[in-house]
C-alpha positions in Angstrom: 0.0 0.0 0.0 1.3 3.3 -0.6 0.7 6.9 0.1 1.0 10.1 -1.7 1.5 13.5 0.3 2.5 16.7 -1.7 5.4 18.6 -0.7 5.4 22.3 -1.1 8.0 24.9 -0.1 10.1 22.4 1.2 8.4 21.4 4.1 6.2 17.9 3.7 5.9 17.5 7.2 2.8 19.7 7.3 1.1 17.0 5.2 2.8 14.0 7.0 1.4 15.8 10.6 -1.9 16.4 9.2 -2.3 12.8 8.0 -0.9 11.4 11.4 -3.4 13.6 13.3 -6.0 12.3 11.1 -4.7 8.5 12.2 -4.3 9.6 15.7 -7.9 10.9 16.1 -8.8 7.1 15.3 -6.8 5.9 17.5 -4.3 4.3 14.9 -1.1 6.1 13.5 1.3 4.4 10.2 4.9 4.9 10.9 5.7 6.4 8.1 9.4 5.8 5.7 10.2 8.0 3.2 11.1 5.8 -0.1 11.9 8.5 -2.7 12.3 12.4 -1.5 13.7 14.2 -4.3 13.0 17.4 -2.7 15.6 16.6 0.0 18.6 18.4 -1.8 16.0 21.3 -2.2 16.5 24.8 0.5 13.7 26.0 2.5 12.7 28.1 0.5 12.3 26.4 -3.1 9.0 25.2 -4.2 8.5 21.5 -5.4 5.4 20.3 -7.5 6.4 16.8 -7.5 4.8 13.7 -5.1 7.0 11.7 -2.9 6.5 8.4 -2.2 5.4 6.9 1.3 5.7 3.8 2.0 4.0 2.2 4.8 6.1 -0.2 6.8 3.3 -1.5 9.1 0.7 -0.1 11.9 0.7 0.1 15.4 -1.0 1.6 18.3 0.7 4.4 20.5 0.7 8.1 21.7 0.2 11.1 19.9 3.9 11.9 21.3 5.2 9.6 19.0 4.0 11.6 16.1 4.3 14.8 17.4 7.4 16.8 19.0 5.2 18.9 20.3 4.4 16.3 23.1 0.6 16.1 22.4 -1.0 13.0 24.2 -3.0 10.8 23.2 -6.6 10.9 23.4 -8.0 8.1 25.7 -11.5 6.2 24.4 -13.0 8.2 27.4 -11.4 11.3 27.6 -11.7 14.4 25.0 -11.1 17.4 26.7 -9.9 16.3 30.1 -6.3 15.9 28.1 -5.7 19.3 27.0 -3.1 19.6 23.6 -0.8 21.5 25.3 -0.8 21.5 29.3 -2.4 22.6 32.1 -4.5 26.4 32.0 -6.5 28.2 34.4 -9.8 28.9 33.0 -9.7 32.3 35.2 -6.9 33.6 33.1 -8.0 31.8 29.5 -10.1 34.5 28.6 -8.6 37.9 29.8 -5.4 36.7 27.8 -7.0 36.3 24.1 -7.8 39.4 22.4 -11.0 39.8 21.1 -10.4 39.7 17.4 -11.6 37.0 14.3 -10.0 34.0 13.8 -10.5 33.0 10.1 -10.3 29.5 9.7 -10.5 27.0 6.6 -11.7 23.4 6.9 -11.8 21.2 4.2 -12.2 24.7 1.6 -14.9 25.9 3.9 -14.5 29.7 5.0 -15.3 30.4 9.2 -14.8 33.1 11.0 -14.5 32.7 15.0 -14.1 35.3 17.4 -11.4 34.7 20.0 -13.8 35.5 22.7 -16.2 32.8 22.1 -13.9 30.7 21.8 -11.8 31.3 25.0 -15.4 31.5 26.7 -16.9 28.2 25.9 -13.9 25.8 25.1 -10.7 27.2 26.0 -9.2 23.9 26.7 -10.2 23.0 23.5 -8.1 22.3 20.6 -9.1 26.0 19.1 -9.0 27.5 23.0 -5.0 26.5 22.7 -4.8 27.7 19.0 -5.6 31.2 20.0 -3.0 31.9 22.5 -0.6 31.0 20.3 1.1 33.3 18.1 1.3 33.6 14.0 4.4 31.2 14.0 3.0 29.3 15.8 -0.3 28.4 14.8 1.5 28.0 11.1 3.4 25.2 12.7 0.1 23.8 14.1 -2.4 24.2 11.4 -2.1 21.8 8.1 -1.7 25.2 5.8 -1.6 28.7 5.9 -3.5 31.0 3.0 -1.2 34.4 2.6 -3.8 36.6 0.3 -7.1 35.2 2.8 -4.8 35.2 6.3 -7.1 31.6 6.8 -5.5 28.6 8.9 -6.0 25.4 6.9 -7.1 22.3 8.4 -7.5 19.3 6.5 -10.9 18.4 7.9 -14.8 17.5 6.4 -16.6 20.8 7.0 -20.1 19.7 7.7 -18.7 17.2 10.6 -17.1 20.9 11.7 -20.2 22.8 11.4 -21.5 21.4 14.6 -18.3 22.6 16.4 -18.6 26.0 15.3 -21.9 25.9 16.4 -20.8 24.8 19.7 -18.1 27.8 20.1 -21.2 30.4 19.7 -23.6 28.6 21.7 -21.3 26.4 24.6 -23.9 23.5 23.3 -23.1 20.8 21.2 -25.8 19.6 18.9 -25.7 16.2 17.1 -26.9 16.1 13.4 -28.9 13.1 12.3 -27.2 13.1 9.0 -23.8 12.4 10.3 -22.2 9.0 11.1 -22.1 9.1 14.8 -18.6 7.5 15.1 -17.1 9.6 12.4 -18.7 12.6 14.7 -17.0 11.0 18.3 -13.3 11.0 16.3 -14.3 14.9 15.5 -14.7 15.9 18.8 -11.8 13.9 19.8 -9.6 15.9 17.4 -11.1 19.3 18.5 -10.5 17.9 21.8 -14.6 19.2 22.7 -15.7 17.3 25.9 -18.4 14.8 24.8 -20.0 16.2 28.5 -21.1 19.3 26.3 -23.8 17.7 24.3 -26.7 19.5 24.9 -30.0 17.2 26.6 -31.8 17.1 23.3 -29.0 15.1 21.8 -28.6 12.6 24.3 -30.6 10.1 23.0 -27.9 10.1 20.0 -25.3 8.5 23.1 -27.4 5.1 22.9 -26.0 4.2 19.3 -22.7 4.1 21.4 -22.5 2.6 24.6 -18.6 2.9 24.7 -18.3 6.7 24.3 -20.7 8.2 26.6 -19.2 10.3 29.3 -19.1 8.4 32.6 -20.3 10.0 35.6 -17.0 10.0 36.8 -15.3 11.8 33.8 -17.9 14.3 34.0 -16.6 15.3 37.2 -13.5 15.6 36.3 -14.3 17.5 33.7 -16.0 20.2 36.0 -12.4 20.3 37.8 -10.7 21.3 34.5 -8.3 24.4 34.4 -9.0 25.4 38.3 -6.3 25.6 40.3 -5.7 22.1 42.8 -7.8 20.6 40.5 -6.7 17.3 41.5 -6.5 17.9 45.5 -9.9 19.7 45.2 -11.5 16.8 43.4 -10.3 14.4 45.9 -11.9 16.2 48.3 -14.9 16.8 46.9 -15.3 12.7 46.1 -14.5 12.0 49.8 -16.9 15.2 51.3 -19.5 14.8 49.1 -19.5 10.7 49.2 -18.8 10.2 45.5 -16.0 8.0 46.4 -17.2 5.5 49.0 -13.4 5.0 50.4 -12.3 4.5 54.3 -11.7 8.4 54.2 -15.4 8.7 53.4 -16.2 6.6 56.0 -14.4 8.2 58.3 -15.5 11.6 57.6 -19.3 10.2 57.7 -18.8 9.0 61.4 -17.0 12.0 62.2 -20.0 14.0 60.7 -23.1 11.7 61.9 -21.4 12.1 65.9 -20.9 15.9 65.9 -24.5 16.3 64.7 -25.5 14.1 67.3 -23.3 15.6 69.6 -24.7 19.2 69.1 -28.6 17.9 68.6 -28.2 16.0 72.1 -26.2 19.3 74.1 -29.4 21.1 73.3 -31.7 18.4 74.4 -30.0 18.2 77.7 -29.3 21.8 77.8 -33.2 22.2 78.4 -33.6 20.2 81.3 -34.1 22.1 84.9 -31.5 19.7 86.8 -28.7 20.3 83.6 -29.5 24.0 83.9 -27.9 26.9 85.8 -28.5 30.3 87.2 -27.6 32.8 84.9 -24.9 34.8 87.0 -23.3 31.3 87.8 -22.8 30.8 84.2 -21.3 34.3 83.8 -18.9 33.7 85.8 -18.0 30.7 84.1 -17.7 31.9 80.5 -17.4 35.8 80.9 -13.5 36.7 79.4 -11.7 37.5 82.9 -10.6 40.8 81.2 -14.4 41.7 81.4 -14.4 41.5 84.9 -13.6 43.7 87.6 -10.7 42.5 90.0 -13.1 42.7 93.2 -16.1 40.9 91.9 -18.3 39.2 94.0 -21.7 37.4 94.1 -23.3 40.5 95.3 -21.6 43.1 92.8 -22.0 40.5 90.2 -25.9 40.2 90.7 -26.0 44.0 90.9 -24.4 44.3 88.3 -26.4 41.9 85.8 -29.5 42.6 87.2 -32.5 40.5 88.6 -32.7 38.7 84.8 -29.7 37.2 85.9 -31.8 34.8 88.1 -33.4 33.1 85.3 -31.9 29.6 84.4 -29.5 28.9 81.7 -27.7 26.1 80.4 -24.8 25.0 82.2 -21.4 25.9 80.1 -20.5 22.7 79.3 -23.0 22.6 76.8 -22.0 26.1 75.3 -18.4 24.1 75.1 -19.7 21.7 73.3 -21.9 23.6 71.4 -18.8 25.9 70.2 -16.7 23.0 69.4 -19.6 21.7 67.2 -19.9 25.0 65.3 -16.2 25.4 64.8 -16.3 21.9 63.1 -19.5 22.9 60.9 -18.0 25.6 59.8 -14.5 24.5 58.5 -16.6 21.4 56.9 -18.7 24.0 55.0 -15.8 26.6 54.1 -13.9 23.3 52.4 -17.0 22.2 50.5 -17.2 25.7 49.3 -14.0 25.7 48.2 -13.3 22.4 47.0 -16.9 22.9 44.7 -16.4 23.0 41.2 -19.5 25.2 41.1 -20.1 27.8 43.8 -23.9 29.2 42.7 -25.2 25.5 42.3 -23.5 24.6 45.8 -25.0 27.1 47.7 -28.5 26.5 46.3 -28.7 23.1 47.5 -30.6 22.3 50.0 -28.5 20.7 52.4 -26.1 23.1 51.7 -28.6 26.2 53.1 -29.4 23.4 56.3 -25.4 23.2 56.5 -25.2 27.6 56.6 -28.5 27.7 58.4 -27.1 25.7 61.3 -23.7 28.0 61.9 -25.8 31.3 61.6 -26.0 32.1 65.4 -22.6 31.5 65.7 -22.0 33.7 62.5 -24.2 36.5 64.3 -22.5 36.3 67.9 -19.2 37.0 65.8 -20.9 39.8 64.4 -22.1 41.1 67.1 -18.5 40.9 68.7 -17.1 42.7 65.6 -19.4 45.3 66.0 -18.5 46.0 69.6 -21.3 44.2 71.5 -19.8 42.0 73.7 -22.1 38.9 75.8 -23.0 41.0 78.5 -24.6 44.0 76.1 -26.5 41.5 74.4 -29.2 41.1 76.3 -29.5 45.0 77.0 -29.9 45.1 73.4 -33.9 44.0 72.6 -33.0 43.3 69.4 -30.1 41.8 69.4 -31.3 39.4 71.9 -34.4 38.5 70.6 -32.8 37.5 67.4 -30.1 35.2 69.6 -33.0 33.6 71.0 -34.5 32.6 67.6 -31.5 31.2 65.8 -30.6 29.2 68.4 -34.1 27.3 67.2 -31.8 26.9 63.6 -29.9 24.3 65.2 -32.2 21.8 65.3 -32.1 21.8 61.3 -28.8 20.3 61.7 -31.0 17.2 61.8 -31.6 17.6 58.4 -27.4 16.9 57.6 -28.5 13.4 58.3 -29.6 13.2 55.0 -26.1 13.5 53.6 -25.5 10.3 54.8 -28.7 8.4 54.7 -29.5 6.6 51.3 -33.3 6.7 52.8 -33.5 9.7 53.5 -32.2 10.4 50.6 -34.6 8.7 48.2 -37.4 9.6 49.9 -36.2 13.5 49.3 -36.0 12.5 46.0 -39.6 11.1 45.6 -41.1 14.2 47.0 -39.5 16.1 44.0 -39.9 14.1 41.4 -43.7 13.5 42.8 -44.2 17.7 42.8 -46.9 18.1 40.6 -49.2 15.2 42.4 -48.5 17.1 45.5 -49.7 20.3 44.1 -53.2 18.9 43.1 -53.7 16.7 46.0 -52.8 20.7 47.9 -55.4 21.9 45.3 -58.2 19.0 45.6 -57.6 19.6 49.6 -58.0 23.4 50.0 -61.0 23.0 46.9 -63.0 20.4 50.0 -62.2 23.0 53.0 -63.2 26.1 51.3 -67.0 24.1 50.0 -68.1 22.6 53.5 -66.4 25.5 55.2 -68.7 27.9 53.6 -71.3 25.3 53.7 -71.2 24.8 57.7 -70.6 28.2 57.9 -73.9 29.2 56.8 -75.7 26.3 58.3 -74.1 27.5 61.9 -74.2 30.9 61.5 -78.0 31.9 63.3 -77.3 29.4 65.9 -76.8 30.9 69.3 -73.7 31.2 70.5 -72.2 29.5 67.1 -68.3 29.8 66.8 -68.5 29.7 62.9 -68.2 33.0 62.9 -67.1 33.4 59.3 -65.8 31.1 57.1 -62.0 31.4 57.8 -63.6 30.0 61.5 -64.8 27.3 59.7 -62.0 26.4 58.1 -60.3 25.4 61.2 -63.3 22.7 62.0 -63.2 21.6 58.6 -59.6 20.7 58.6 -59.2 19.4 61.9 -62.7 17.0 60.6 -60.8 16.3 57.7 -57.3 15.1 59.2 -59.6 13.2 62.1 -57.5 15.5 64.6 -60.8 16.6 66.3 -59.8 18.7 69.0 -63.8 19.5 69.5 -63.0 22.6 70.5 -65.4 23.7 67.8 -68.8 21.7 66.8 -71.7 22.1 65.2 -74.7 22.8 67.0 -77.6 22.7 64.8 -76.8 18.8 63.6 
């Protein structure tokens, strides 16, 4: 078998690394012997119109570095652009380094224009993404040709299996076309190095025909961790905090987790109880900062000086201990999440995630307070202040809800109410629809009676629900039945 590649201007590696990339994308490369070169005795700069023959000695499978000098790697059957063509980036410095000019491109004798921009915006790990930051030398190294009177970039590629790519660099969305041979279309976005995890939920169903390319659940994470800096510590903390990667360091960190919760849920159980309680003044003098106090305090100066509320029983200050150990641990887990999450909006919207900031707010707010120069003892001499300490400390009891991290049950059953949202609504509507009829209709049957307590229908209401959820407090019954 034997191949043909022009040479022009001297150089006929531009061919031979055009056809190897071509091989590569597939997987396969030829190593490649040159037979009959006449153009070797030729400079640089002459031009040759004559063919050499290549002869193909046999095939084999390897890297991409074998080909190239450049040290591109070889795309794995699951990867595309998890191995970047050119090292490691950080996607918050692709995009203020690229000017925002047009890149004019030619595949296959097609014409595209491309603005940098988009293209640093939506794949700049992509094979284009590199091919921007480069400069004119460069990119002539890189791209199969170069077109002096059009300034275009040649690349020896089938322009309608390219059209979907641009399409994906002005929209971030990659669309499959029915017309296309779907493997021919997987070795595309192998070559442009496009992450199959971009294709857009409408072509999905196209993954089927292919069992062996669609994008794992585990390479789309690690595809999410692409370009950030500690990409690789910060995803192996998110698969051990977020239980992604059911390892002995998940275990650990899900007892660790389950006890504190425990721990702080079960200090403010016992923290209620009259024997675990203490008055007030004793527990000042336990926790009050001793550079708050005056050198000659005693019980009598102290009570003055806190008042009579001081009288009124607390929670002994083992508790607040434990509590503040508690908090401390909540808050470092949730700052690491935070940090380790590839996505900081979507991670702060979750539910559990609000639960996990919903439980540190008091202790959030007391350091606020602090900050803004009201110490413990001005607290409660602040209404406001102190009203608002009294109702967060009801937040902790969501920390319950962190159980569900850890609970598959809990879990699935979370799941079933969301996925089951729209029955929920009309069993909501078909309920209030039932009160609102035999509320108005008792109302009106009740209403002449003497001393009737359906006083309106909103009155009703309350004897219609409690009737309907067979509560029946009887605090209010008809009379005229």
């Amino acid at each position: 078998m034997f191949l043909y590649a022009k040479v022009n201007n001297g150089e006929p590696m531009a061919t031979t690394r055009a056809f190897c990339r071509q091989m590569a994308s597939g997987g396969t490369i030829l190593a490649l012997q040159q037979a009959d070169l006449r153009s070797r005795s030729e400079s640089p700069g002459q031009q040759s119109g004559d063919s050499m023959a290549v002869n193909v000695l046999r095939t084999s499978r390897c890297s991409t570095a074998d080909c190239f000098a450049d040290g591109r790697r070889r795309y794995a059957d699951d990867d595309v652009e998890a191995r970047a063509p050119l090292g490691r980036s950080h996607n918050s410095s692709l995009k203020n380094d690229v000017p925002d000019t047009i890149l004019r491109l030619n595949i296959g004798g097609a014409s595209y224009r491309i603005r940098t921009r988009s293209i640093a915006k939506f794949g700049p790990m992509t094979l284009l993404g590199r091919f921007v930051r480069m400069n004119h030398e460069h990119r002539r190294q890189w791209a199969d040709w170069y077109f002096e009177e059009t300034e275009e970039y040649f690349f020896e590629r089938v322009p309608r299996y390219f059209d979907p790519i641009y399409d994906f660099y002005a929209t971030g969305k990659v669309h499959v076309p029915k017309d296309l041979c779907f493997d021919k279309f997987m070795a595309e976005l192998r070559y442009w190095a496009v992450s199959k995890s971009k294709m857009d939920d409408c072509c999905s169903p196209f993954a089927q025909f292919n069992t062996s390319q669609r994008t794992t659940p585990e390479q789309a994470e690690k595809d999410q961790f692409i370009g950030l800096r500690c990409a690789h510590l910060r995803r192996r903390l998110w698969l051990v905090l977020e239980g992604h990667s059911k390892s002995m360091w998940w275990k650990a960190f899900e007892i660790t987790s389950t006890s504190f919760v425990f721990l702080s849920i079960l200090a403010l159980i016992l923290g209620s109880i009259p024997e675990f309680q203490v008055p007030e003044r004793e527990n000042a003098r336990y926790s009050a900062p001793l550079a708050t106090l005056p050198p000659n305090l005693t019980d009598s100066s102290l009570s003055s000086a806190v008042g009579e509320e001081t009288e009124d029983m607390v929670e002994h200050p083992v508790f607040n201990y434990i509590e503040n150990v508690c908090v401390i641990y909540f808050t470092i887990e949730y700052v690491v999440r935070l940090w380790v999450a590839p996505k900081k909006i979507p991670f702060i919207k979750d539910f559990l995630n609000v639960v996990d900031l919903l439980a540190i707010m008091p202790f959030i707010f007391e350091i606020l307070l602090l900050v803004g120069g009201i110490s413990g003892d001005k607290v409660r001499k602040v209404r406001w202040a102190f009203l608002t300490m009294r109702l967060l400390r009801v937040l902790r009891v969501v920390r319950i809800a962190k159980l569900g991290r850890f609970s598959p049950g809990l879990a699935n059953f979370a799941l079933t109410l969301r996925r089951s949202k729209k029955q929920m609504q009309m069993v909501g509507i078909v309920m209030i629809t039932v009160v609102i009829f035999f509320s108005t209709l008792v109302y009106f049957l009740e209403k002449d009676a003497p001393d009737s307590r359906f006083t309106s229908i909103p009155a009703a209401s309350w004897w219609c629900i409690v009737t309907m959820t067979t509560v029946g407090y009887g605090d209010v019954v008809p009379v005229t039945v």
